[in-house]
C-alpha positions as CSV (number, residue, x, y, z in Angstrom):
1,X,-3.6,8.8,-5.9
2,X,-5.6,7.7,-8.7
3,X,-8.3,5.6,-7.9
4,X,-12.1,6.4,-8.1
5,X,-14.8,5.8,-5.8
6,X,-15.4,2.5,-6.5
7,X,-12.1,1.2,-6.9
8,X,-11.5,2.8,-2.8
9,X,-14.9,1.0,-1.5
10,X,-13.3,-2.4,-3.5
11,X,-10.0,-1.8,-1.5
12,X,-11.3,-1.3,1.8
13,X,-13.6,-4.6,0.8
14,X,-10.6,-6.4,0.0
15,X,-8.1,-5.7,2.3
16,X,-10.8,-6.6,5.2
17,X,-10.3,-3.2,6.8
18,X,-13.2,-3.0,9.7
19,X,-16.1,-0.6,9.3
20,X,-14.2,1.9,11.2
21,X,-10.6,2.9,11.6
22,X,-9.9,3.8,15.8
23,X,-7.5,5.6,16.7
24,X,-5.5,5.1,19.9
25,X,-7.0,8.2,21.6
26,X,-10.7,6.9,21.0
27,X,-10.9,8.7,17.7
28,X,-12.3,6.8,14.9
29,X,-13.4,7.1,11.1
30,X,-15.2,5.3,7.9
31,X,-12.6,3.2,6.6
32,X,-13.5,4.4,3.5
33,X,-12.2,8.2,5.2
34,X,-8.9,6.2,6.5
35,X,-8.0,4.7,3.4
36,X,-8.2,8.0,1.6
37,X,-6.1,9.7,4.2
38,X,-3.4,6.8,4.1
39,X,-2.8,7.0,0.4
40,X,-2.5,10.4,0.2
41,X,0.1,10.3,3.0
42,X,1.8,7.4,0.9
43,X,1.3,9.0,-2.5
44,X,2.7,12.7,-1.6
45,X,5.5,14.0,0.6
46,X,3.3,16.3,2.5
47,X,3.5,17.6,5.9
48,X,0.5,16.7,8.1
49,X,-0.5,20.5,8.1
50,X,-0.9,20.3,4.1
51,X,-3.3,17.0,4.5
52,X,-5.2,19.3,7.1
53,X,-6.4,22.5,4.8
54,X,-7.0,19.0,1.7
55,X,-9.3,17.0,4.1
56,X,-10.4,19.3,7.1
57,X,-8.5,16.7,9.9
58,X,-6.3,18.1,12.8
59,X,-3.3,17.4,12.0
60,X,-3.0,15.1,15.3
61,X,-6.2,13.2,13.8
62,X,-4.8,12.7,10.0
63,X,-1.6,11.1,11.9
64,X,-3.2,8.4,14.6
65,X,-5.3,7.4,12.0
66,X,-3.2,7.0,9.1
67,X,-1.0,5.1,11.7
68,X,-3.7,3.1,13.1
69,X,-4.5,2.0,9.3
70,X,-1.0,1.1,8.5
71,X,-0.2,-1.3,11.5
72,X,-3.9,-3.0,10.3
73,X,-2.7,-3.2,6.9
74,X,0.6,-4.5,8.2
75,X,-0.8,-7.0,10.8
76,X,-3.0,-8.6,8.2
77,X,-1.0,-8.4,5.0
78,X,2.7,-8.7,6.0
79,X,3.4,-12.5,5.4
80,X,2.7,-11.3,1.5
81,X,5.6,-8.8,2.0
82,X,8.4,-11.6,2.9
83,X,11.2,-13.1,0.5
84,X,10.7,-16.5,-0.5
85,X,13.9,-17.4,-0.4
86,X,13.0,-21.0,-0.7
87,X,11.3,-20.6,-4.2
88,X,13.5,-17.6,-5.5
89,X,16.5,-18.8,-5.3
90,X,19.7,-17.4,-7.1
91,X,19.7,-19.7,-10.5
92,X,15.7,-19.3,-10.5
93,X,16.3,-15.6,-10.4
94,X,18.6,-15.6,-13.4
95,X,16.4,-17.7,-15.0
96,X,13.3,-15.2,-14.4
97,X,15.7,-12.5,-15.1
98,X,16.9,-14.2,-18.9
99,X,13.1,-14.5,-19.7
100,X,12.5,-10.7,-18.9
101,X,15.6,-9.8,-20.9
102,X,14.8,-12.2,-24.2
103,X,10.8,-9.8,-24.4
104,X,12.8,-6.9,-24.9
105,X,13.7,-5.4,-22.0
106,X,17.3,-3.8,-21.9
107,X,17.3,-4.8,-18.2
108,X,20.0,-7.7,-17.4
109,X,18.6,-8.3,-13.7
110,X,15.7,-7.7,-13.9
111,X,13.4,-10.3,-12.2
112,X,10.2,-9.4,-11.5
113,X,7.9,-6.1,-11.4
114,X,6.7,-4.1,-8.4
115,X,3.3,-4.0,-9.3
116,X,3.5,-8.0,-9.9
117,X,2.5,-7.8,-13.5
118,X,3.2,-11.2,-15.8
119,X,3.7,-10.8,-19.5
């Protein structure tokens, strides 16, 4: 993943992670530590032995923790992850999709972006 020092402390800042990340074996660790360990389980298809030798975890530990982090993420963020289908509806769609098309882009459906950019 690419993000510095800062930007990780910011994350954990803003995604109101608590100061510590427990596991549900009693394990726990900075979030700054968890957040670290759950992007580079998102950003890479490694095997939890491969995460081991990078970051000096058990394999066990990398896992209930990385897990742990996800459902926090989840419980606190997931109302941002639903479709408003009340606001994006099929003609506003192809209307957002015309705009995208007439800047250039040799996309016909294309709607909106996955890192939520505007231009």
């Amino acid at each position: 993943f690419r993000f510095s020092k800062a930007e990780i402390e910011l994350l954990t800042v803003q995604l109101r992670l608590p100061e510590y990340i427990k596991g549900n074996n009693g394990i726990k660790e900075p979030r700054r530590d968890a957040l670290c360990m759950l992007l580079a389980r998102l950003a890479h298809p490694k095997r939890l032995a491969d995460l081991h030798f990078e970051f000096g975890w058990q394999p066990e530990r990398v896992s209930r923790i990385a897990k742990e982090l996800r459902n926090i993420i989840h419980a606190k963020w997931k109302h941002l992850l639903h479709f408003d289908a009340e606001r994006l509806t099929p003609q506003k769609l192809r209307e957002y999709a015309n705009v995208v098309a007439a800047k250039g882009v040799p996309l016909q459906n294309c709607w909106g972006f996955v890192d939520g950019t505007i231009r």
